[in-house]
C-alpha positions as CSV (number, residue, x, y, z in Angstrom):
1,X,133.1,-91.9,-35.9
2,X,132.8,-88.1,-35.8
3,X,135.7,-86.0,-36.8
4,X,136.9,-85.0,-33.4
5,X,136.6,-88.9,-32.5
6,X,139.1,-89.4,-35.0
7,X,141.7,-86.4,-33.9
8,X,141.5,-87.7,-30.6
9,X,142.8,-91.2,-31.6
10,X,145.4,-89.4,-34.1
11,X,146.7,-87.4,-30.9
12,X,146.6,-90.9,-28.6
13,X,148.7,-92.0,-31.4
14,X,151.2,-89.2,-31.6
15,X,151.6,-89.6,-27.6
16,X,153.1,-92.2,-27.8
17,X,156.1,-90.7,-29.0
18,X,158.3,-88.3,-27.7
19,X,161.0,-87.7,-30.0
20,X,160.0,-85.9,-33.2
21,X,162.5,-88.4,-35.6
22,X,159.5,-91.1,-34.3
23,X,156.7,-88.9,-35.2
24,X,157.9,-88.4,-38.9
25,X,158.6,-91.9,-39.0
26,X,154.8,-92.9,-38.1
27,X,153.7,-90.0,-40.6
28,X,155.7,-91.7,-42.9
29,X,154.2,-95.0,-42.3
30,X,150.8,-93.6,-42.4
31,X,151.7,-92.2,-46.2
32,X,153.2,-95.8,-47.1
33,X,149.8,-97.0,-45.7
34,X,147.8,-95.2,-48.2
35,X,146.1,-96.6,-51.3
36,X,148.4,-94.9,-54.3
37,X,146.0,-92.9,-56.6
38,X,145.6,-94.1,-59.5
39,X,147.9,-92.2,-62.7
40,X,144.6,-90.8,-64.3
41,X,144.0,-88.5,-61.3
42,X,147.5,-87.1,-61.4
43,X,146.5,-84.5,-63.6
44,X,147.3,-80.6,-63.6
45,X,144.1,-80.1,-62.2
46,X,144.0,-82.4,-59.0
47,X,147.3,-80.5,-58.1
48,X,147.2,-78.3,-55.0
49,X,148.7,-75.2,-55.6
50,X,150.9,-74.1,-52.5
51,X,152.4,-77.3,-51.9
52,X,156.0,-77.3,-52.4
53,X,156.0,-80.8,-53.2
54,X,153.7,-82.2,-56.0
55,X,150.1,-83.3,-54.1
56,X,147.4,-84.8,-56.1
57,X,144.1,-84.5,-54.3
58,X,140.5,-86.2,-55.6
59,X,136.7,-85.9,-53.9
60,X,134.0,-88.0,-54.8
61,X,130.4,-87.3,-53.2
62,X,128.0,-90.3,-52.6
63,X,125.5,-90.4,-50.1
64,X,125.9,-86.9,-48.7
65,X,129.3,-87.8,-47.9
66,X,132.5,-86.7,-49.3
67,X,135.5,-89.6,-50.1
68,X,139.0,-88.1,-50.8
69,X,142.0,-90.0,-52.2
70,X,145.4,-88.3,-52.8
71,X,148.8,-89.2,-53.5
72,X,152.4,-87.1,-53.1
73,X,155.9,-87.4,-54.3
74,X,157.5,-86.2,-50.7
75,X,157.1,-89.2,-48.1
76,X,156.6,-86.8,-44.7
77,X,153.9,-84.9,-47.0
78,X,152.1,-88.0,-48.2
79,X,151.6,-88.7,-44.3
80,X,150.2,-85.2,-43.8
81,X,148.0,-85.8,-46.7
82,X,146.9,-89.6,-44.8
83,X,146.0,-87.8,-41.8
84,X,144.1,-85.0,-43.1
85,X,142.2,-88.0,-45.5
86,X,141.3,-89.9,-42.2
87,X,139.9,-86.9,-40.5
88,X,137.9,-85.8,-43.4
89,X,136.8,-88.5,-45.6
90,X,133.9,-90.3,-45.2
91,X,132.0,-87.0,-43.9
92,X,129.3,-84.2,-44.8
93,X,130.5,-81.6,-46.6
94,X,128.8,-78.9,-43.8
95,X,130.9,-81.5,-40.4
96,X,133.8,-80.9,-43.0
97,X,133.1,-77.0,-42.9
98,X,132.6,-77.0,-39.5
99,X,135.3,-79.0,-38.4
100,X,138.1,-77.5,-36.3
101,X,141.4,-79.3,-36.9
102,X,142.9,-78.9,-33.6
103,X,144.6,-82.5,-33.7
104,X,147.6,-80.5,-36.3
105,X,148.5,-78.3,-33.2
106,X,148.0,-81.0,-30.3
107,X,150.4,-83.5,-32.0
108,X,153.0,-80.7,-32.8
109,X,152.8,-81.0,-36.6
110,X,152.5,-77.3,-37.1
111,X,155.6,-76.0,-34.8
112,X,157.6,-79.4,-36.7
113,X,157.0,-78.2,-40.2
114,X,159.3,-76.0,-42.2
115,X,157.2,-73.0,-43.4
116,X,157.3,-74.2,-46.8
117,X,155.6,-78.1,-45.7
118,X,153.4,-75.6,-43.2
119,X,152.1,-73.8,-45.9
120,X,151.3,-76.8,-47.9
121,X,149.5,-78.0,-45.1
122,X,147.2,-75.2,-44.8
123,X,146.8,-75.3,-48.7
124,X,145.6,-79.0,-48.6
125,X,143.1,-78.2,-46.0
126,X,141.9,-75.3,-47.8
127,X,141.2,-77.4,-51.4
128,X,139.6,-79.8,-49.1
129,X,136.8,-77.2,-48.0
130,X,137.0,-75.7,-51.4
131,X,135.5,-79.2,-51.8
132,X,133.0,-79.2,-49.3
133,X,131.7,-76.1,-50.4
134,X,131.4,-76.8,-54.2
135,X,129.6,-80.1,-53.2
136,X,127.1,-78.6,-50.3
137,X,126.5,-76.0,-52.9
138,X,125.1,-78.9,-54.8
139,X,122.7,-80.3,-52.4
């Protein structure tokens, strides 16, 4: 599935719901969903820094792809973290780079965030191509 296959089923998901108290609850869900990361990776340096809440995030590269796994201590956050996972994972590191996450401002996320959770957002995105980039620098 191509990234923008993906963020189209992420925003069919989302329209399902009108009221925003639903919308966090999936998010949630989606974080509760999530394979916990494992204690070793929930180090200093798998931190993101800009995240107001503590978010652990981990890339491995194997057949020109890039897997992430994280983990956070704030519920709504973890389901952030999901999202961006399911979008991302399981792709190139140059689709990664290329990709344009409109899905964030189709379902609402970014006008629904405090600016604190907003910035965090944009911080886990960022390590995520900081990722890409280290690894296609690589190939």
């Amino acid at each position: 599935m191509t990234i923008n296959e993906i963020q189209d089923e992420i925003i069919e998901e989302f329209s399902g719901f009108d009221d925003w108290m639903d919308k966090y609850q999936l998010l949630i869900d989606l974080g509760n969903e999530q394979e916990p990361l494992e204690e070793k990776y929930k180090t200093e340096q798998n931190l993101i820094d800009g995240c107001q809440s503590r978010v652990w995030l981990v890339a491995d590269y194997a057949d020109d792809k890039i897997h992430f796994r994280a983990e956070s201590d704030a519920l709504i956050v973890k389901g952030i973290v999901a999202l961006l996972i399911r979008v991302l994972s399981d792709h190139t590191p140059q689709e990664i780079l290329d990709a344009d996450l409109y899905f964030i401002e189709e379902i609402g996320l970014k006008e629904h965030l405090s600016p604190t959770r907003s910035n965090g957002l944009v911080a886990m995105v960022k390590q995520m191509r900081v990722y890409a980039l280290a690894f296609s620098a690589k190939q």
